[in-house]
N, C-alpha and C positions, 0 to 999 in steps of 0.2 A: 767453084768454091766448095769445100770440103767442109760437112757439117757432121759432126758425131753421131752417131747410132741413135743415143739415147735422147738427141732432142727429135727424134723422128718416130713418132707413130704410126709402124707398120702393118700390114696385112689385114686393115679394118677391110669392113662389108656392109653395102647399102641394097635394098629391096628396090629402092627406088623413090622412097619417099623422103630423102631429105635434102638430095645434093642434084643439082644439076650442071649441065657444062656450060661454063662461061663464055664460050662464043656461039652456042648457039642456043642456048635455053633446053635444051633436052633432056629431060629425066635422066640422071646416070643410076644405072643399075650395075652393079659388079664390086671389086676389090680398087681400095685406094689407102692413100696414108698422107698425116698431116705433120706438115708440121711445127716447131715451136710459133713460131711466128701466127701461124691461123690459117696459115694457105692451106687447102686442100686440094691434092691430086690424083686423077685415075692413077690406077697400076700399086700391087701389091707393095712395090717399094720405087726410088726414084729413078733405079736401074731399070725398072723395065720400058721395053720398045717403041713404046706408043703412052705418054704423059700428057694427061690434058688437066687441064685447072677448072677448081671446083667451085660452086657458088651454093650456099646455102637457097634451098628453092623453098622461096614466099608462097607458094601457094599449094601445099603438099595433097596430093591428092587422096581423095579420101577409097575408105575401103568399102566394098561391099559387105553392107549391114544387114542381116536380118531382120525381124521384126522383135526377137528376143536377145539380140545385140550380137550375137555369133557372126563370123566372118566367113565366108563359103570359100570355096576351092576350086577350079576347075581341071576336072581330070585330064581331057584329052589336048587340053593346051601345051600339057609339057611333052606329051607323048612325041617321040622319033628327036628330042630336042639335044644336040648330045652335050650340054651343057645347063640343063635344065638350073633356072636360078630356084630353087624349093627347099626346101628342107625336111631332106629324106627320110626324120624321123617324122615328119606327117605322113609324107609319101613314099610310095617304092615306084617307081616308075616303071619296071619290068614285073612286077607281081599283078599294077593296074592291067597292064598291056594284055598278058596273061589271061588275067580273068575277062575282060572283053572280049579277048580271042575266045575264049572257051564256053564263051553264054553267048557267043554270036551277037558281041555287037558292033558296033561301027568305033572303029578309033580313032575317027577322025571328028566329030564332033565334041563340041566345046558341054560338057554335061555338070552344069556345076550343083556341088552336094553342100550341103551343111555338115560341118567338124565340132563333135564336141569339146567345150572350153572348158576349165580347171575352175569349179565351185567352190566357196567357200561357206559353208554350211553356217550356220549362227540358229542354236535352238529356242524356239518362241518359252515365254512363259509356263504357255499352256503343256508344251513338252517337259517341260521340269516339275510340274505337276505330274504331268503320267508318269516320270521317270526312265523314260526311255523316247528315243527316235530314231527315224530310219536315217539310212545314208545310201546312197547311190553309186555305182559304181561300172565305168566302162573300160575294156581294155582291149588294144589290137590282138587280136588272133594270131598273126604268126610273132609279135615280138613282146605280148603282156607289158606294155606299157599305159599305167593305170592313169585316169583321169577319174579324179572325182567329180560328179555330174548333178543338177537339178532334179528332181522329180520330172519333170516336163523332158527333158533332153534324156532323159533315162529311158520315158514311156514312147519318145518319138525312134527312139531302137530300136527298144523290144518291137514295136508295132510295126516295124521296119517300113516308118514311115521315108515316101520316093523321093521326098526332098534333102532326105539324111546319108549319109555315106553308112549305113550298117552293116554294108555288107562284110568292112573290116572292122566291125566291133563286135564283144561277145557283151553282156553286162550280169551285172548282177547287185542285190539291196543287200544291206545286213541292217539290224536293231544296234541300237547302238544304247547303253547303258546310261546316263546320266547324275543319279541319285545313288544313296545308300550308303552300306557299311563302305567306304575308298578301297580295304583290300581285296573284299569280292564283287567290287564293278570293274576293278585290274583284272580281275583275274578271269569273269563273266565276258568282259569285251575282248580280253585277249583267247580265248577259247572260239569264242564265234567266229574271229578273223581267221584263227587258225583250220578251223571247219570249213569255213568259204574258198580257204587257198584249195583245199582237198577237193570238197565238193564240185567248183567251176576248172579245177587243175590249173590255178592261176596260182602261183608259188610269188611272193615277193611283194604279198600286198602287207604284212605286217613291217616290212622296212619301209614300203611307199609312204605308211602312215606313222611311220621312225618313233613303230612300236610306243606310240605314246596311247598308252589305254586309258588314260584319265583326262583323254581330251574331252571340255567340254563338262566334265564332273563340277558339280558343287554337292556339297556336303552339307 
């Protein structure tokens, strides 16, 4: 039976937490597509080789949590994987491999780290009083891709503490303006960001923050 293009929702992708296979209950992890109707099935589209039918899984399994709600990683699980399910802007899989080879260590063990998560900052009172507060700030090394981070997850970097993955992060704090005249707290916070790009050679952190320098300002 011939069904148009456009009632079929192609090329989706599941980790593994929400679909499983209808005859046998198994986690499906990979590429599938649904469609109008509600069915879901493996395979990028209907055409491909191997089609199996999808069931919403009741019981999704949960992730490993921290104690500070952060999700961990395991590095050496995807190592030699040649189809590794991850997402390579966490991970490089050949830069991991790399650096284990070159600090001598085993890559076959499963070494799982904590990854810093995307903060959203919210200033107390008592900082609008001072007029200023700090902001945090971590970013991969070979790709500067920024996350803004807690106090805690910031200082568990820098202290390159062994539960943390730092060795691909560089970080860094800046003050961040809150009060005053509006045109020179624009002009105060955009000078500092601009400093800090210089300073740590991380170029790109005034668009990460889409250059809004009166974030957080009250007058």
């Amino acid at each position: 039976m011939y069904i148009p293009k456009n009632r079929i929702l192609t090329n989706q992708y599941t980790r593994g937490e929400e679909y499983v296979i209808k005859t046998t209950k198994e986690r499906y992890v990979g590429f599938y597509h649904r469609f109008f109707t509600g069915q879901i099935f493996t395979g990028k589209t209907p055409n491909d080789s191997i089609v199996l039918e999808l069931i919403p899984n009741e019981q999704p399994q949960n992730q490993e949590i921290s104690q500070n709600g952060l999700t961990t990683n395991n590095i050496a699980l995807f190592l030699g994987d040649p189809d590794p399910l991850i997402d390579t802007r966490i991970w490089n899989q050949n830069n991991i491999l790399s650096y284990l080879e070159a600090t001598q260590q085993p890559t076959n063990d499963s070494q799982p780290r904590l990854l810093p998560s995307q903060y959203y900052p919210s200033p107390t009172p008592q900082d609008y009083q001072l007029g200023v507060f700090q902001r945090y700030f971590v970013y991969r090394i070979n790709t500067i891709e920024f996350t803004e981070v807690d106090k805690e997850t910031y200082e568990n970097i820098k202290t390159k503490n062994s539960n943390w993955a730092w060795k691909f992060y560089d970080y860094f704090s800046i003050p961040w303006e809150l009060t005053g005249n509006k045109e020179k707290t624009y002009i105060t916070n955009r000078n500092i960001v601009l400093i800090a790009e210089r300073r740590n050679r991380a170029p790109g952190l005034g668009k990460f923050l889409r250059e809004n320098y009166l974030k957080f300002y009250k007058g």
